[in-house]
Every structure is written in C-alpha cells, then in structure tokens.
PyMOL CGO cylinders between C-alpha atoms (Angstrom):
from pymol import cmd
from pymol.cgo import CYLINDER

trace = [
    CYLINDER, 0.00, 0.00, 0.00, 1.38, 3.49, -1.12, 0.3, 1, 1, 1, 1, 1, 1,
    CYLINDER, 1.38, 3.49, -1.12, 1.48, 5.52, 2.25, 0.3, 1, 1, 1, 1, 1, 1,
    CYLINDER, 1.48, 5.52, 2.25, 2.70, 8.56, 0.34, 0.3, 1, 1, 1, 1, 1, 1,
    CYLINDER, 2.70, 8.56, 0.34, -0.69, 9.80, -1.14, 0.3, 1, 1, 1, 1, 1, 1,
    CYLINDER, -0.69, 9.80, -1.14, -2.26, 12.29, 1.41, 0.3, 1, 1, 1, 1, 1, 1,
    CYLINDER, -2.26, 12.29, 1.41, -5.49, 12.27, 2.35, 0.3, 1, 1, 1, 1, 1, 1,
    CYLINDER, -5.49, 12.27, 2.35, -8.12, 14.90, 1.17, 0.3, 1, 1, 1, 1, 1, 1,
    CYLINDER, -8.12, 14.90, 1.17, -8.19, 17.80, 3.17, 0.3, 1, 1, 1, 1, 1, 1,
    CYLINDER, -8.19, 17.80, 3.17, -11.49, 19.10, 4.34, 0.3, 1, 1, 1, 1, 1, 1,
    CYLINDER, -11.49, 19.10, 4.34, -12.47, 22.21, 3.56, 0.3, 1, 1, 1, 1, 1, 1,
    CYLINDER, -12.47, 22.21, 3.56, -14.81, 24.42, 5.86, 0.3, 1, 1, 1, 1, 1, 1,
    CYLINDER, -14.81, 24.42, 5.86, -16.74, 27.39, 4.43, 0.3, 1, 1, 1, 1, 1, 1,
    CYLINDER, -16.74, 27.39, 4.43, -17.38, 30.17, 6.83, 0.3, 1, 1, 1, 1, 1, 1,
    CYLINDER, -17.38, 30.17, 6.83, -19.47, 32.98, 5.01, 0.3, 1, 1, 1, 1, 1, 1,
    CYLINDER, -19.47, 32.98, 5.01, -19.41, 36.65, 5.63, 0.3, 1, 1, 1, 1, 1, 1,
    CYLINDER, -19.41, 36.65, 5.63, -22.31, 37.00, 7.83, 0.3, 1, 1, 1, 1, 1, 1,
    CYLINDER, -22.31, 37.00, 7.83, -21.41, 33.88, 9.87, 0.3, 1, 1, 1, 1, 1, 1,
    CYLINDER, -21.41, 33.88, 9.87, -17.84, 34.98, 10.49, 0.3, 1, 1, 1, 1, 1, 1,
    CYLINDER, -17.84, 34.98, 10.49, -19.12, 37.56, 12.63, 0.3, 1, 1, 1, 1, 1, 1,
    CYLINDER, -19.12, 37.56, 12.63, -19.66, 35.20, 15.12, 0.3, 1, 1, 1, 1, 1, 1,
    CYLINDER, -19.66, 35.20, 15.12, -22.10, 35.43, 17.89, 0.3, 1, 1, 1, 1, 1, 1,
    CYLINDER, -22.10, 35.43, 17.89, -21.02, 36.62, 21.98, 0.3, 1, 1, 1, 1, 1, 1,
    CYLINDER, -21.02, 36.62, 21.98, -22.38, 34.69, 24.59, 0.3, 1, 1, 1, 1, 1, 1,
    CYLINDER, -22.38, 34.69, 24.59, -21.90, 35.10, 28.11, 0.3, 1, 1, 1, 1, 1, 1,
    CYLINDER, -21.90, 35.10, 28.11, -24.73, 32.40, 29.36, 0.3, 1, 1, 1, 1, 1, 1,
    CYLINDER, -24.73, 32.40, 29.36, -26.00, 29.07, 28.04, 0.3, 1, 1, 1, 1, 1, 1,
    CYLINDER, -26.00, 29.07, 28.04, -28.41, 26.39, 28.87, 0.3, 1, 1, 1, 1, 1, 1,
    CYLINDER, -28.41, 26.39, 28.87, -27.24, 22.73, 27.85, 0.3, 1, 1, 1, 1, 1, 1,
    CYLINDER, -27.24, 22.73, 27.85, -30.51, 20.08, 28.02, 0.3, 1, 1, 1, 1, 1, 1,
    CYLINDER, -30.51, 20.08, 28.02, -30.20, 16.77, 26.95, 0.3, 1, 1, 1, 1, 1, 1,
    CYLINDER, -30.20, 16.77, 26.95, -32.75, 13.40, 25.80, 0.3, 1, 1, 1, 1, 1, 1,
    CYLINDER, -32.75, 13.40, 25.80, -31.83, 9.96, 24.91, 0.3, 1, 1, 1, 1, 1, 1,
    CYLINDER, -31.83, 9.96, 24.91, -31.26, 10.81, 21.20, 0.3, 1, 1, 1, 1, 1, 1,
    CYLINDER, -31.26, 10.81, 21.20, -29.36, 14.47, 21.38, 0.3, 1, 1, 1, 1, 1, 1,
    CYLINDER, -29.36, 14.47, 21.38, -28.04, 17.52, 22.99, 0.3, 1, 1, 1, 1, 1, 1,
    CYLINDER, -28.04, 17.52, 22.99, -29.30, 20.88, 23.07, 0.3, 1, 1, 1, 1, 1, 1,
    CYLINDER, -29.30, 20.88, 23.07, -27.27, 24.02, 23.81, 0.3, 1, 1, 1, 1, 1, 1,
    CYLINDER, -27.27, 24.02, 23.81, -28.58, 27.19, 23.68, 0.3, 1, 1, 1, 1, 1, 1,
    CYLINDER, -28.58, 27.19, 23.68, -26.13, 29.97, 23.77, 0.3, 1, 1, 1, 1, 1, 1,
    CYLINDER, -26.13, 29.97, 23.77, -27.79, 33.33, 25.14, 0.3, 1, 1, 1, 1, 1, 1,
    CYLINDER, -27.79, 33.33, 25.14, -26.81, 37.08, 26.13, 0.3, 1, 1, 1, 1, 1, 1,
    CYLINDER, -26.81, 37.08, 26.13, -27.48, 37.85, 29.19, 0.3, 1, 1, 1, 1, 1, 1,
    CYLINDER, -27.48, 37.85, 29.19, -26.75, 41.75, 30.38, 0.3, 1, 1, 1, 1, 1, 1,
    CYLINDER, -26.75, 41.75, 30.38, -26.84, 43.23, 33.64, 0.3, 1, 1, 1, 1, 1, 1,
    CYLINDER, -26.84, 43.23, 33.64, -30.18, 44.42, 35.20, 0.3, 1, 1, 1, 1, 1, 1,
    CYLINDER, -30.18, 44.42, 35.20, -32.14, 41.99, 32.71, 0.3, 1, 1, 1, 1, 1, 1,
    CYLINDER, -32.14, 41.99, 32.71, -34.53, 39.49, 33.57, 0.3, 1, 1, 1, 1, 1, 1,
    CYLINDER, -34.53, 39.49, 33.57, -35.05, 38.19, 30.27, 0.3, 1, 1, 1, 1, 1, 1,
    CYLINDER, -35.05, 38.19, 30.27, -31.97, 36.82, 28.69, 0.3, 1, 1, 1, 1, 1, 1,
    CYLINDER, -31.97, 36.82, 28.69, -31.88, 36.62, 24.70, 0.3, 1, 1, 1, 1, 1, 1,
    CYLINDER, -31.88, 36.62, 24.70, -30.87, 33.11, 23.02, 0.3, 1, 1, 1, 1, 1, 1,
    CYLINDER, -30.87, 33.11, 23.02, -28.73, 33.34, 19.59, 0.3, 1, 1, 1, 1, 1, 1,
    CYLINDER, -28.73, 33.34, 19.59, -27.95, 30.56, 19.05, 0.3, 1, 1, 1, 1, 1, 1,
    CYLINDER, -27.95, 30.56, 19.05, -29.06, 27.08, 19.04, 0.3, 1, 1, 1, 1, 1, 1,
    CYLINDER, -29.06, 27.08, 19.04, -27.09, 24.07, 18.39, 0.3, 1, 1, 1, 1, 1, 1,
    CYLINDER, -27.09, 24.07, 18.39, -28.22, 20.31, 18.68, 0.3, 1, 1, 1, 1, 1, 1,
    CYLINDER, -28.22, 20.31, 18.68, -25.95, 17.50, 18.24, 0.3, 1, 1, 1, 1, 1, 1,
    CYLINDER, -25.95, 17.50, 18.24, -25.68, 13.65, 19.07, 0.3, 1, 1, 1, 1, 1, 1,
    CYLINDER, -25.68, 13.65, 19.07, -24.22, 12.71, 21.99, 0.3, 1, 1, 1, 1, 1, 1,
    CYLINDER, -24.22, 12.71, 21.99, -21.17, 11.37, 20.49, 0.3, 1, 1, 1, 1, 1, 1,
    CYLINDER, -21.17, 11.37, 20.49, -20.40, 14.58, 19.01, 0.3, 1, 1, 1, 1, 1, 1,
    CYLINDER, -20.40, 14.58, 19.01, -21.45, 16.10, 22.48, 0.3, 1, 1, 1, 1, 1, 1,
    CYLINDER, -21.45, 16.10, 22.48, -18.59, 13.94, 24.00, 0.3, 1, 1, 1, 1, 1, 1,
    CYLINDER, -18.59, 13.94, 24.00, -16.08, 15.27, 21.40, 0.3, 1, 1, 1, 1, 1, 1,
    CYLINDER, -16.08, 15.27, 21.40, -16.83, 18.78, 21.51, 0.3, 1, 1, 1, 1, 1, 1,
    CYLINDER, -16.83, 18.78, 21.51, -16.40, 18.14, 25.62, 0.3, 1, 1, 1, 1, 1, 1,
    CYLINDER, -16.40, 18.14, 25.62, -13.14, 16.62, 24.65, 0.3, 1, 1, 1, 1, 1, 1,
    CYLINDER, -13.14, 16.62, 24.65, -12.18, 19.54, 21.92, 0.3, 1, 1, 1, 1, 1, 1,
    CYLINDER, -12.18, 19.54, 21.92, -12.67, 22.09, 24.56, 0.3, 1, 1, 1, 1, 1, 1,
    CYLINDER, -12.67, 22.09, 24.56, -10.57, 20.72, 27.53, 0.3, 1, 1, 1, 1, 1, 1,
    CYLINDER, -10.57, 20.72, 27.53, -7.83, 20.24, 25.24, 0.3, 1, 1, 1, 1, 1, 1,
    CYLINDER, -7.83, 20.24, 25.24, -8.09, 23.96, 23.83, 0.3, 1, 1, 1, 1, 1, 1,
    CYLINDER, -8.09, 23.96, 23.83, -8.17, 24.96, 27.71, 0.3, 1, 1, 1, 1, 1, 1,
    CYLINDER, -8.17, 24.96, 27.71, -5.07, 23.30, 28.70, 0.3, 1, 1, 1, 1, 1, 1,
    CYLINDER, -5.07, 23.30, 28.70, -3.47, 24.57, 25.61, 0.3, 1, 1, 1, 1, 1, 1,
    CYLINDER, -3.47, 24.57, 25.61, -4.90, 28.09, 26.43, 0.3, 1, 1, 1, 1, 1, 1,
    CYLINDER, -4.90, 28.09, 26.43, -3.83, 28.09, 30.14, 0.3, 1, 1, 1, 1, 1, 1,
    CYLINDER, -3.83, 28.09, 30.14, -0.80, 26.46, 29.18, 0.3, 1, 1, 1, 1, 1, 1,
    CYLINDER, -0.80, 26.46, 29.18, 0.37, 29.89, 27.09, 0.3, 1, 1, 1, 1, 1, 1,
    CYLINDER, 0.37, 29.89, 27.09, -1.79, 32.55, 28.78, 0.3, 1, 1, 1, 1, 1, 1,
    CYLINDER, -1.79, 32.55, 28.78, -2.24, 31.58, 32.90, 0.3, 1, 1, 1, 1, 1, 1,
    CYLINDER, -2.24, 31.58, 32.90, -4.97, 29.65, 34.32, 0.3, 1, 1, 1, 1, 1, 1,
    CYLINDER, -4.97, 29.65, 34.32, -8.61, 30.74, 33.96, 0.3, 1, 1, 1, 1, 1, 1,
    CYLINDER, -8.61, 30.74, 33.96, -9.89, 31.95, 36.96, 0.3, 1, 1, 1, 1, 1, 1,
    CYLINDER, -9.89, 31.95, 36.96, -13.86, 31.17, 37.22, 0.3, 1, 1, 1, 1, 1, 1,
    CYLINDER, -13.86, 31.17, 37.22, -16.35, 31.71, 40.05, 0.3, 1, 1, 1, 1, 1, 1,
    CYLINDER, -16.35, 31.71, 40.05, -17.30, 28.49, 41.49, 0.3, 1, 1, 1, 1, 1, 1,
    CYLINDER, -17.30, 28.49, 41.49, -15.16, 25.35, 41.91, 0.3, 1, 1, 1, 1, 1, 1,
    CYLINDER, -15.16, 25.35, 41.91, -14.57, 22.70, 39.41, 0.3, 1, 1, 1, 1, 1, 1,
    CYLINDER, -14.57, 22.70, 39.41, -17.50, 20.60, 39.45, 0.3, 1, 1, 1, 1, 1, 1,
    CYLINDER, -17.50, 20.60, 39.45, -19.96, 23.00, 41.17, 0.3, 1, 1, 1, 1, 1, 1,
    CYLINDER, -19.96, 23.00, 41.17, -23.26, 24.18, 38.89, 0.3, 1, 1, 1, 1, 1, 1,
    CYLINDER, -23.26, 24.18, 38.89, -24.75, 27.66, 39.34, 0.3, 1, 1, 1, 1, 1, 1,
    CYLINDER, -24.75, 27.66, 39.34, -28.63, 26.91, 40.16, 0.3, 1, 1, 1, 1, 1, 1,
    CYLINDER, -28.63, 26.91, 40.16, -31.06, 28.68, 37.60, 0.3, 1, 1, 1, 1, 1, 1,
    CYLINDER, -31.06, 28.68, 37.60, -34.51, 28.01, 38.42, 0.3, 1, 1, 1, 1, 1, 1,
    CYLINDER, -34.51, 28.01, 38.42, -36.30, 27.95, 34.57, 0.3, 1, 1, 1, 1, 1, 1,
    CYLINDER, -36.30, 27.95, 34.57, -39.68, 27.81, 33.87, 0.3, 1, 1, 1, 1, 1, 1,
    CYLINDER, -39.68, 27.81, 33.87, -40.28, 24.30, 32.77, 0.3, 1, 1, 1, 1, 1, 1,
    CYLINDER, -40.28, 24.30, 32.77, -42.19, 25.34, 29.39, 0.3, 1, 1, 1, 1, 1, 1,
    CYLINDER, -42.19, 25.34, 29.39, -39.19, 27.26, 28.52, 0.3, 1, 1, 1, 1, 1, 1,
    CYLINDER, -39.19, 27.26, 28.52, -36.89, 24.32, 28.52, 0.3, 1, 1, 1, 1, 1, 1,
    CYLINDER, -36.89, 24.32, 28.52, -36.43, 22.90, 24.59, 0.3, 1, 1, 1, 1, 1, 1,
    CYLINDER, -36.43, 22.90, 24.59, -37.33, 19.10, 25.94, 0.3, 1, 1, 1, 1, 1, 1,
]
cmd.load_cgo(trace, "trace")
C-alpha cells in the first residue's frame, strides 16, 4: 500500500455574515436519549429576560467530542496565557430556576 498519497483535506466554508460570530456570556445545555441541546444566550446586567442566539443540537457522540475539543483547547490556552480563573469550583453548577415550558425538551 502506497502511504505517500495524502489524504483529502477538508475544507470548511465560513461565510461573511457567519464569520461575525455570535457573543455569549450564558448558556443552557438540556439533553434526551437521542441528542443535545445548547442554547447559547446574552445575558446583560439588570435583565430578567436573557436573549438566546444561538441554538445548536448535536448527538451525543459529538457532544462527547466537543467536551473533549474544549478541555484540550483549555489546557493549551492556560498552558500559554495563565490559568482561567472562574467563580465556582470545578465541578460546582450555578442553580437557575427555569420555567419548565421554557426548557427545549
């Protein structure tokens, strides 16, 4: 077998608007058998309502990876830059009481 051919690279199209990107400073993960859901929101000081822009849904598998994707960028990250100082301990949730119609399952 000829281990000189390289594989095909893939290529990932980002358009203009997209790009942009969206800033989110809260999100909501919920989960059912079959998939994730992660809703990535803005929420600003003084309001009650905080605004979703973004929703992304993926299979758990790909839930797991992403999980893996991002500890790996964070030890990379800390690694070069210092480590990321957060509010709560490792391991500790902040408790959001949410209406349970507002939840996406």
């Amino acid at each position: 077998m000829n281990e000189d051919k390289k594989k095909p690279q893939l290529q990932i199209e980002l358009d203009k608007e997209t790009s942009k990107g969206e800033y989110s400073n809260f999100a909501i993960v919920t989960h059912s058998p079959a998939e994730f859901v992660m809703d990535f929101a803005q929420l600003l000081p003084g309001m009650p309502k905080a605004n979703v822009r973004s929703r992304i849904v993926m299979a758990p598998t790909h839930a797991k990876t992403l999980m893996r994707i991002l500890q790996d960028n964070i030890q990379k990250f800390e690694a070069k830059y210092g480590e990321i100082k957060t509010l709560k301990q490792p391991g500790q949730v902040t408790e959001f009481k949410l209406p349970k119609d507002s939840l996406p399952n």
